[in-house]
Residue, then its C-alpha position, 0 to 999 in steps of 0.5 A: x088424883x081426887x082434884x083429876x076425877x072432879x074434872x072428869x065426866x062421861x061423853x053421854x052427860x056431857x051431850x046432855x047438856x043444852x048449849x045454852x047453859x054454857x054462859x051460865x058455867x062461864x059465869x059461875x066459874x063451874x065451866x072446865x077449860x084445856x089449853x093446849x100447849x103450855x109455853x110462853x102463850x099457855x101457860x100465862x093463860x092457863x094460870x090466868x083462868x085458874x086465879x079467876x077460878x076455873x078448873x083447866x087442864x093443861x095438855x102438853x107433849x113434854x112430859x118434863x114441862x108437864x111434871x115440873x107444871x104438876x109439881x108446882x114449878x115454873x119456867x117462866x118469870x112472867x108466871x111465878x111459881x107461886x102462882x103455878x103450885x097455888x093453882x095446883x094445890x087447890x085443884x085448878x090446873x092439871x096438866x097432862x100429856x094425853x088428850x084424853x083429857x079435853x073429854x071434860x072440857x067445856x072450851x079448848x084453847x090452841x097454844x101451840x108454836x108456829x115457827x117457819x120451815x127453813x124455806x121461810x114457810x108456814x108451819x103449822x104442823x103442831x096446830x094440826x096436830x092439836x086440831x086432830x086430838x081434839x077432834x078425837x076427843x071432841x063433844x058436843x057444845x066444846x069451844x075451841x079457840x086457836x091462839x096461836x099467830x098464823x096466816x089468814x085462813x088458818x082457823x077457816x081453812x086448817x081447824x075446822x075441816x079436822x074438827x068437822x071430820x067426826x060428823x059434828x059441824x061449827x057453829x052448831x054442834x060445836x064452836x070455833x073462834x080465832x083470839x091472837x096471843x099479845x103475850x109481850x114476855x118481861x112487860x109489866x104494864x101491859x098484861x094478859x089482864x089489861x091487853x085488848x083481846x081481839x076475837x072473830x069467830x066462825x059463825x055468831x054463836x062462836x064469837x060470842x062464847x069465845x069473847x064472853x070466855x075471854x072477857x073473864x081474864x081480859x078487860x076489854x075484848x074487840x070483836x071482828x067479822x071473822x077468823x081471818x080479820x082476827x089473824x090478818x089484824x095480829x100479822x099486822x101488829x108484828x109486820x109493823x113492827x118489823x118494818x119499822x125495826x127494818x127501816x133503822x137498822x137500814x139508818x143505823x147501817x148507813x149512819x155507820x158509814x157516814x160517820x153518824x151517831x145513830x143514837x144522837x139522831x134518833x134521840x133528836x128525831x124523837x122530840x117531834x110530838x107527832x108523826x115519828x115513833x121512835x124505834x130502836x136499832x140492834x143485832x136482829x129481831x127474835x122472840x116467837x112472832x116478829x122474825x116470822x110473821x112477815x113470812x106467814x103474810x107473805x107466804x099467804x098473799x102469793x095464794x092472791x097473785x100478790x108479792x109483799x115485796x115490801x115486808x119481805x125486803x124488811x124482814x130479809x133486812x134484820x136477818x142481815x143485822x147479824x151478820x153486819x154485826x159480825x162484820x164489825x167484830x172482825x174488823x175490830x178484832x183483826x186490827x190490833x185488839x186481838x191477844x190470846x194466842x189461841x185465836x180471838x176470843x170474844x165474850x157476849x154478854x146478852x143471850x135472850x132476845x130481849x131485855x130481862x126475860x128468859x127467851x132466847x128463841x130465834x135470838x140474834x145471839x144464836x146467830x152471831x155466835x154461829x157466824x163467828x164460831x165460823x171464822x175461827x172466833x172463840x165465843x163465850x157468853x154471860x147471860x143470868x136469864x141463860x145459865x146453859x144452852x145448846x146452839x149450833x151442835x154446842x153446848x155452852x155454859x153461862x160465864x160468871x161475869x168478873x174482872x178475870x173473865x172481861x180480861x181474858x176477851x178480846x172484846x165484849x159483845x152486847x147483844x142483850x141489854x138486861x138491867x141488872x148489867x154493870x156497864x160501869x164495871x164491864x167498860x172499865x175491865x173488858x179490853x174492847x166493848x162493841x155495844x149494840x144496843x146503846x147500853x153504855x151511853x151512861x157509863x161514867x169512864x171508858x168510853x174511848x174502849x167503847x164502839x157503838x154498832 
């Protein structure tokens, strides 16, 4: 409690303060910090700003995540508990589910997820949300800064109207400014530390406090002309990649049918020193930002009379990959490899949306599961990151990866490509191995039980 009442300070100190003194607190690390939303975003953040010294609150509405946070625990590989306890222990991070406590913050940092509906549109709910309990608890001098990826105009348009409701105005009483996340989950050389922030503000003054904050943690900050240059600069960053991820599945679509390696090809193509960036096929994309930033671009440009045609034929493109995926599977399964007399049985080894984090939102694996629950397929998984789960009104248990468990499937599904995988050992004792993401091109023996998707 004694680490609570320091952060603490009346509204009327807190409007006593010139607003020139806030470089000063950034500096001298005396300035308080909130981030709210303390996931994959925030958290990271928040602990970030705690080692370089800062005191931050963290304000979250899962009292869960918020009591395992005061007690030293994480959720996160990328921030370890050590981490998340020393922060703790020496009275540098709090975290709270009310929003009471943003009175002692000098500057506010939005965290919060932005997924789409299931209309493919915009949500941003929970940035309203935020905005609006800071808006309550809002003093004079605060710096708010929304990180969360969101359409152009989102900062402009959503932020500051709620935040100017009370009577105080942006770039005056207080501050707004736009800095996209580039949280890139299991990455070890490219950090929060080392990754170029790009900040636009509202107004001059905005700007100028955001990238003075932000340059505490980060090493280089870029400055653009304004919120929306920021939010259209992080759409772009995840569209490219979602079109380019688009275009060789498309490939590895037609290489199938043509009787090509993918693979083969894609290795060969990639040893042109210029012009060509070699992206990789799989089952789909997941994670909180690429399968949906093409809808927030798209959804916005029609604001325009403009179509994105183009980005939405690629993002319609990988939403398709499962479902190719589950095609094969069928087709493998209903020729011949099929023994259990319950019915086919398929284990999937890979749950997380990529290699060797524990995030599994918006995983292709969660939809190939469902489609082929569907078709009458009995689905087990193994995923070490994933120990349990709950998807498509099921709860499922993480199976113990072992000769007997490879044995009693029908056919192994690789999703997932985690490092700590024995491929060897999966190939020699599943009946039936679908590889979707070329996991197994090393494997000494088996290959002949191997089918490349």
């Amino acid at each position: 409690m004694g680490a609570v009442k320091m952060l603490r300070r009346t509204p009327a100190a807190r409007r006593q303060r010139p607003a020139a003194s806030f470089e000063e607190r950034v500096r001298t690390r005396t300035a308080v910090l909130a981030v709210i939303g303390l996931g994959y975003v925030g958290l990271p953040l928040a602990v970030a700003h705690a080692r370089r010294g800062f005191r931050v609150i963290g304000i979250d509405v899962d009292g869960e995540k918020v009591a395992d946070i005061n007690a030293g625990r994480s959720f996160m590989r990328d921030v370890p508990a050590a981490e998340v306890s020393e922060a703790i222990q020496v009275g540098r991070l709090s975290a709270f589910t009310s929003y009471g406590a943003l009175r002692a913050a000098d500057a506010i940092f939005i965290c919060v997820p932005t997924p789409c509906t299931k209309n493919k549109e915009p949500d941003t709910s929970r940035i309203e949300a935020a905005a609006r309990g800071i808006a309550r608890y809002l003093q004079r001098g605060q710096l708010i800064v929304l990180r969360s990826t969101s359409y152009p105009g989102t900062t402009e348009e959503l932020v500051r109207p709620i935040l100017e409701r009370g009577g105080m105005k942006v770039g005056k009483q207080v501050y707004l400014a736009f800095a996209p996340e580039r949280v890139d989950p299991g990455r070890k050389d490219f950090s929060i530390h080392n990754t170029p922030v790009i900040v636009g503000g509202c107004d001059p003054e905005s700007a100028r406090r955001a990238a003075l904050l932000l340059g505490q943690v980060t090493e280089k900050v870029v400055l653009v002309s304004s919120p929306a240059a920021a939010e259209m600069a992080k759409l772009l960053e995840n569209v490219y990649r979602n079109v380019n991820i688009a275009l060789v599945n498309q490939v590895a679509m037609l290489c199938d049918r043509m009787g090509l390696n993918v693979w083969e090809i894609l290795d060969a193509a990639a040893t042109k020193p210029y012009g060509f960036h070699a992206f990789q096929p799989g089952p789909g994309v997941g994670g909180h930002c690429i399968p949906v930033d093409p809808y927030y671009l798209a959804w916005k440009a029609r604001e325009y009379d403009f179509h994105m045609d183009f980005i939405e034929l690629a993002a319609r493109v990988n939403e398709e990959m499962p479902y190719h995926v589950v095609q094969k599977v069928l087709m493998v399964l209903n020729g011949g490899h099929t023994r259990n007399h319950g019915g086919p049985r398929v284990l999937v080894l890979g749950i997380t949306f990529k290699r060797d984090v524990e995030d599994y939102r918006d995983s292709p694996a969660l939809k190939i599961i469902q489609l082929l629950e569907a078709r009458g397929v009995r689905v087990a998984y193994h995923d070490p990151f994933v120990p349990a789960l709950t998807a498509n009104g099921h709860r499922y248990r993480s199976l113990a990866l072992t000769e007997q468990t490879l044995r009693g499937s029908d056919a192994v599904l690789i999703v997932t490509d985690h490092s700590s995988f024995d491929y060897d050992f999966t190939v020699r004792h599943a009946r039936m191995v679908l590889d979707t993401r070329n996991a197994t091109r090393r494997v000494r023996s088996g290959q002949e039980k191997v089918i490349r998707i």
